[in-house]
C-alpha positions as CSV (number, residue, x, y, z in Angstrom):
1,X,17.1,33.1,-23.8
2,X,19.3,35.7,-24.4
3,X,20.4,37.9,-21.5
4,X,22.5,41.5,-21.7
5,X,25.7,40.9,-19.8
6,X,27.5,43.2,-21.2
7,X,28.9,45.8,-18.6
8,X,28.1,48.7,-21.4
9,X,25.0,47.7,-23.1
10,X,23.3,47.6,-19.8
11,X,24.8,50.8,-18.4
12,X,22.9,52.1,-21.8
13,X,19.5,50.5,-21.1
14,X,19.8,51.8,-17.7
15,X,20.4,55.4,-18.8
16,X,17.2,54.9,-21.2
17,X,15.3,54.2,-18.1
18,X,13.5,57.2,-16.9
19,X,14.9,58.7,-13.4
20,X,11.7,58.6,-11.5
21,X,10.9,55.0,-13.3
22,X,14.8,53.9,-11.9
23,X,13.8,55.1,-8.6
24,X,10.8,53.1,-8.3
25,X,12.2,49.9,-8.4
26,X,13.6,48.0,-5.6
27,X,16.3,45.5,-7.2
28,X,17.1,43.9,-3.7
29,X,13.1,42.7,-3.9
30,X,13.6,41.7,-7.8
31,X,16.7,39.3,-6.6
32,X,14.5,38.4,-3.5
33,X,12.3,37.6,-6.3
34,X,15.3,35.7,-8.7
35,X,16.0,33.5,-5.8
36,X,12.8,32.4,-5.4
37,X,12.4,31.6,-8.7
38,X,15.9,29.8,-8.7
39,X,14.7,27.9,-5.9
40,X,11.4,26.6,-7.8
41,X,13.9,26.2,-11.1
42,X,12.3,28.4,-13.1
43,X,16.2,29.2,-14.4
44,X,14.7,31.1,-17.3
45,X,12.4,33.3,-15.2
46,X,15.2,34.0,-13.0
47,X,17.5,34.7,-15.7
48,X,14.6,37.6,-16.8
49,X,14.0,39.5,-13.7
50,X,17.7,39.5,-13.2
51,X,18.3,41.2,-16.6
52,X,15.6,43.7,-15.4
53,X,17.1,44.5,-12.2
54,X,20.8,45.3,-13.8
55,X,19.0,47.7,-16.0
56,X,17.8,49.2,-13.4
57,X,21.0,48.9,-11.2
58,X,24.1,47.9,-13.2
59,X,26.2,47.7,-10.4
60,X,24.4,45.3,-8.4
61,X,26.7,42.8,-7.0
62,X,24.2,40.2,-5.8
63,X,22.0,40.4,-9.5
64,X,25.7,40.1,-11.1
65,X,26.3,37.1,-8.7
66,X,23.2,35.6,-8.6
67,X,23.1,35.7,-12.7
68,X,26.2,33.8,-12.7
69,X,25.0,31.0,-11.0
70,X,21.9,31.0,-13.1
71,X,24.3,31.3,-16.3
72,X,26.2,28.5,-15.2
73,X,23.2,26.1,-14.5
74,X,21.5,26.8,-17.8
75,X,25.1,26.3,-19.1
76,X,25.6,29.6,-20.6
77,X,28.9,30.3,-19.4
78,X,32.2,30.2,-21.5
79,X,35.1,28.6,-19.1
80,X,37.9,31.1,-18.6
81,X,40.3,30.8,-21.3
């Protein structure tokens, strides 16, 4: 699957996103939600609903993080060069 993890491209999505439709959505509960799907390792699903909450919030540190990790298990990281 292919996630946005580009700081800018989801900065754009997010400012697509209607205001009141942004302020409707609790991204704390969507990585509550990540988690629990990490925990059952449902990696793709995770990997989904993570994308969906840094649209919402780009700045999100613990979407950011917990995307990382799920990046790294599905192996979708490049090492640091």
């Amino acid at each position: 699957m292919s996630v946005v993890t580009d700081r800018r491209k989801l900065l754009e999505l997010s400012k697509s996103l209607p205001a009141e439709q942004r302020s409707n959505v609790d991204v704390s509960s969507l990585v509550g939600l990540a988690t629990e799907a990490v925990r059952r390792r449902e990696l793709d699903h995770a990997e989904s609903i993570l994308q969906g909450a840094l649209v919402v919030d780009p700045d999100h540190v613990a979407a950011w993080t917990l995307l990382g990790r799920v990046e790294q298990e599905l192996g979708e990281t490049d090492p640091a060069a």
